[in-house]
C-alpha positions in Angstrom: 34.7 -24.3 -17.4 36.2 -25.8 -20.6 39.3 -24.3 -22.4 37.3 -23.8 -25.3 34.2 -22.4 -23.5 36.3 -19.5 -22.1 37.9 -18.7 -25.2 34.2 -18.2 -26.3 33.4 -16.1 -23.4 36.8 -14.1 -24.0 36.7 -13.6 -27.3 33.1 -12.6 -27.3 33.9 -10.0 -24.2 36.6 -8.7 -26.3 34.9 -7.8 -29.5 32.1 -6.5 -27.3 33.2 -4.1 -25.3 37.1 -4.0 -26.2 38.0 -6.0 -22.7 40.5 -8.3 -22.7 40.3 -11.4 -20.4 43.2 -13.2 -19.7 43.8 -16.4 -18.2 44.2 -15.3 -15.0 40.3 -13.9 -14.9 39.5 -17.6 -15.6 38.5 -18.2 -11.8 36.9 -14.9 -11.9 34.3 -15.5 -14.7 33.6 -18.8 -13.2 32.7 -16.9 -10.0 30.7 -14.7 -11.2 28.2 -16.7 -14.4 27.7 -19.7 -11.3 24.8 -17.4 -9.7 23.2 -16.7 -13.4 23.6 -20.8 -13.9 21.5 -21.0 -11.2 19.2 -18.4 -11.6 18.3 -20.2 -15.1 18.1 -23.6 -13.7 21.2 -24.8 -15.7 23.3 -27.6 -14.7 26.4 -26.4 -15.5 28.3 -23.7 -16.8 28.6 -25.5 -20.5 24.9 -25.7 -20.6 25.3 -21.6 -20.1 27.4 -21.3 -22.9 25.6 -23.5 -25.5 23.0 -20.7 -24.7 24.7 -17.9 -25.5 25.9 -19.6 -28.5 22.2 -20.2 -30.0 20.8 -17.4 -32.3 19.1 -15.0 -30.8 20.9 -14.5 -27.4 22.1 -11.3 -27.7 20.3 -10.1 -24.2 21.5 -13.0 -22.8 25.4 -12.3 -23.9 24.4 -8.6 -22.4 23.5 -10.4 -19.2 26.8 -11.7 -19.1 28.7 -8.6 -20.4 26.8 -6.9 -17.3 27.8 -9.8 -14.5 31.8 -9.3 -15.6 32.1 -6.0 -16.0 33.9 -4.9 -12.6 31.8 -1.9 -11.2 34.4 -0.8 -8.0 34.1 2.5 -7.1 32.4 4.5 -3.8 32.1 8.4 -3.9 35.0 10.8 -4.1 37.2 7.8 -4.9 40.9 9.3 -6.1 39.7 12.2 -4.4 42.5 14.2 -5.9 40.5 14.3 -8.7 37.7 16.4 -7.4 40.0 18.6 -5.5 41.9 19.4 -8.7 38.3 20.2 -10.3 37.3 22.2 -7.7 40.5 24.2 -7.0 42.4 24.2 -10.5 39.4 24.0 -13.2 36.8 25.7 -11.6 37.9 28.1 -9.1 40.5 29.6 -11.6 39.0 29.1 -15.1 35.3 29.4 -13.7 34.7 32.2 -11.2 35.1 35.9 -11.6 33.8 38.5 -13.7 36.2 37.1 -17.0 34.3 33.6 -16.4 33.0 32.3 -19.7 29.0 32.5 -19.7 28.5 29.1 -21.6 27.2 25.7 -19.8 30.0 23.6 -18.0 29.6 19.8 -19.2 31.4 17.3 -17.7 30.8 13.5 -18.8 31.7 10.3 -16.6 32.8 8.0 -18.8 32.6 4.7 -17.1 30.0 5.8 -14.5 29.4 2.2 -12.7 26.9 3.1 -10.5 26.2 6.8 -10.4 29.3 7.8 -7.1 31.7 9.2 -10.0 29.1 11.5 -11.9 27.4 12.1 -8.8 30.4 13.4 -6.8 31.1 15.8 -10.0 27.4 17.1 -9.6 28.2 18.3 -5.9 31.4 19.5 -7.0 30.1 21.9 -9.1 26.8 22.4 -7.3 28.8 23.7 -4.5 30.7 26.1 -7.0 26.9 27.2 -8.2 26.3 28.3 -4.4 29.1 30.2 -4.4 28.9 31.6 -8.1 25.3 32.5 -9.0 24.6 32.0 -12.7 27.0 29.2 -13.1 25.2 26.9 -15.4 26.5 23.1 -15.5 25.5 19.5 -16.1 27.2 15.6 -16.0 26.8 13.4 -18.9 27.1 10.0 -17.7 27.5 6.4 -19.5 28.3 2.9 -18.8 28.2 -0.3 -20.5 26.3 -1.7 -18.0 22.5 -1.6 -17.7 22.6 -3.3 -14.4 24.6 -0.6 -13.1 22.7 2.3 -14.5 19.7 1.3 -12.7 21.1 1.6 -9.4 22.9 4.7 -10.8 19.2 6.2 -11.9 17.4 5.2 -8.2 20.3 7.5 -6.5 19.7 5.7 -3.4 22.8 4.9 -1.3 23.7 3.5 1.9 24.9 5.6 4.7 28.5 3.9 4.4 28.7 5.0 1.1 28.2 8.8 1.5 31.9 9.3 2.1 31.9 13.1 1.1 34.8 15.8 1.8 31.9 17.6 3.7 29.1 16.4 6.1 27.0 19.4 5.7 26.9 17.7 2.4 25.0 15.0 3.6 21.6 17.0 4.5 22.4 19.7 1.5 22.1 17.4 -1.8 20.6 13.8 -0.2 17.2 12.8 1.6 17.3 10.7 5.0 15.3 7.3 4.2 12.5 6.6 6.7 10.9 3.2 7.3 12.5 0.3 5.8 14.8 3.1 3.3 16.1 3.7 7.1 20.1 4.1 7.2 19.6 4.8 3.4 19.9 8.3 1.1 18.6 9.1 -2.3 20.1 12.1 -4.3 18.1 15.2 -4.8 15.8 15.9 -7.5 17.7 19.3 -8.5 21.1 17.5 -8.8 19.7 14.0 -10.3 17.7 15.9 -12.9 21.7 17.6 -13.6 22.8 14.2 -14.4 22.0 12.7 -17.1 22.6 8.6 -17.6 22.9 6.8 -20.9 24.0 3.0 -21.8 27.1 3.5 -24.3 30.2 1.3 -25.3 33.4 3.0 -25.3 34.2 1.9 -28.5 31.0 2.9 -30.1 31.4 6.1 -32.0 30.1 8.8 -32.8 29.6 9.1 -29.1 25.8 10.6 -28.1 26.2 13.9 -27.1 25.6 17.1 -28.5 28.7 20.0 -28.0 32.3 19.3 -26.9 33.3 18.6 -22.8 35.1 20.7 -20.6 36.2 17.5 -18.4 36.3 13.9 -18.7 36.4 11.2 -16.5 37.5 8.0 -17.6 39.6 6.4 -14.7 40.1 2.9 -13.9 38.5 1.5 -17.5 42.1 1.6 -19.6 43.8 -1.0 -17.4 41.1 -3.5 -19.1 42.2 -2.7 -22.3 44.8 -3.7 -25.0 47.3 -1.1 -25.8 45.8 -0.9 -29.4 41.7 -0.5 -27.8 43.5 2.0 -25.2 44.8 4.6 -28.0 41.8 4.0 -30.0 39.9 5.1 -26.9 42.4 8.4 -26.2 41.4 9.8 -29.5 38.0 9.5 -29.3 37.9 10.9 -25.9 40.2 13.4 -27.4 37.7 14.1 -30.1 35.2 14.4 -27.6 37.0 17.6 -25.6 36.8 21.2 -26.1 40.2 22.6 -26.5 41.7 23.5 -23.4 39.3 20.5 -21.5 40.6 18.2 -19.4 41.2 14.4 -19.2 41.3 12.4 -16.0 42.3 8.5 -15.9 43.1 6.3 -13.1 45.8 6.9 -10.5 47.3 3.4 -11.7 46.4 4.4 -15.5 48.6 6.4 -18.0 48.1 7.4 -21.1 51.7 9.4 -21.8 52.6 9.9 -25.4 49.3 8.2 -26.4 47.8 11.7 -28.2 50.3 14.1 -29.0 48.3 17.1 -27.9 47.5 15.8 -24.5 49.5 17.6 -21.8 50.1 15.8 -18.7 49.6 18.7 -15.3 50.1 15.6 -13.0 50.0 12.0 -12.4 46.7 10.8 -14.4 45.3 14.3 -15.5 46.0 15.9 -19.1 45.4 19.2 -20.5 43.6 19.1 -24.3 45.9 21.7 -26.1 45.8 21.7 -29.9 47.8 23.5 -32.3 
């Protein structure tokens, strides 16, 4: 790939979706566009970019957006995180007979392919069990489309069903049969509590109705300039009731970045406003 052709790519990433690409992702955009060379037929990855370049490539440049975006994650990952839900937000603030009687919304931020939001869902499904009444759902949102539609078909291997409970397993997931063998699909009752949505980050105002009580956004700052990264903060910020909670990455801070963010522990602040 040419000097000039990544700075294309880069810049065009950038302005996108806020994500900076430096040249140490060089390799890693080659990597990843050769498979989509192919798939088109094209000789060479400068024959790519000319394409994107014409007029009227915009779902082509998504295509792209979609193929570098990095979508790691399994269920339960950071599993701190869920503990600290369950334990701290929902188990003090949430239960009894002082509990407030509104709907619980959580929204995954960066949702990749469904394990985050779904791993809140059985979080507070289980806290439904054991608190009749308690009325929740997950707002969910990536900037991938590729992602969302594995993230909508809720199907899963059996290696990824790590959950903090195997009675889990049979309780919110149905056993594949046939060739779906060694496979699981979500639940209809906690799918249809989830609810999925394309969005940039960056876009705003973002498209929900009502303020959220938590959300996740962990492991997307660390692809961001520190400028995108406050920009980000407050309208995350902006997006939480007071007294909600925001959880980043475990290699992610964003200390001093909004002044009415209170940090409770490594990568998990408290909205408190004046």
């Amino acid at each position: 790939m040419s000097a000039e052709d990544f700075e294309f790519i880069r810049r065009w990433v950038f302005d996108a979706a806020g994500i900076t690409l430096g040249p140490e992702k060089r390799s890693l955009v080659v990597h990843r566009l050769l498979k989509r060379v192919r798939q088109l037929n094209l000789g060479s990855l400068s024959e790519y970019c000319a394409l994107l370049r014409r007029p009227g490539a915009e779902e082509e440049r998504g295509i792209m957006l979609d193929l570098l975006t990095t979508n790691v994650t399994h269920f339960f990952r950071e599993s701190a995180h869920f503990d600290f839900l369950a334990r701290e937000i929902l188990a003090k603030e949430w239960a009894g007979p002082h509990r407030p009687v509104r709907e619980f919304v959580a929204w995954s931020a960066a949702c990749s392919s469904g394990e985050e939001p779904y791993s809140i869902a059985l979080i507070l499904a289980e806290h439904e069990r054991r608190h009749p009444g308690f009325r929740w759902r997950v707002e969910a949102t990536d900037i991938s489309s590729r992602v969302l539609e594995t993230a909508r078909r809720a199907i899963y291997s059996e290696e990824d069903l790590r959950l903090p409970d195997p009675s889990w397993r049979a309780r919110y997931f149905q056993r594949g049969i046939g060739s779906w063998k060694g496979y699981w699909r979500v639940k209809p009752e906690i799918q249809s509590r989830v609810r999925f949505q394309r969005w940039n980050l960056l876009e705003t105002p973002y498209p929900f109705q009502g303020l959220m009580d938590v959300i996740f956004c962990r492991n997307v700052m660390i692809y961001f300039e520190r400028q995108v990264q406050q920009t980000v903060v407050n309208n995350l910020v902006g997006q939480l009731r007071p007294g909600g909670y925001l959880f980043v990455g475990h290699s992610e801070s964003v200390l001093g970045m909004h002044p009415r963010l209170r940090p409770l522990k490594p990568s998990v602040y408290r909205y408190e406003p004046a």
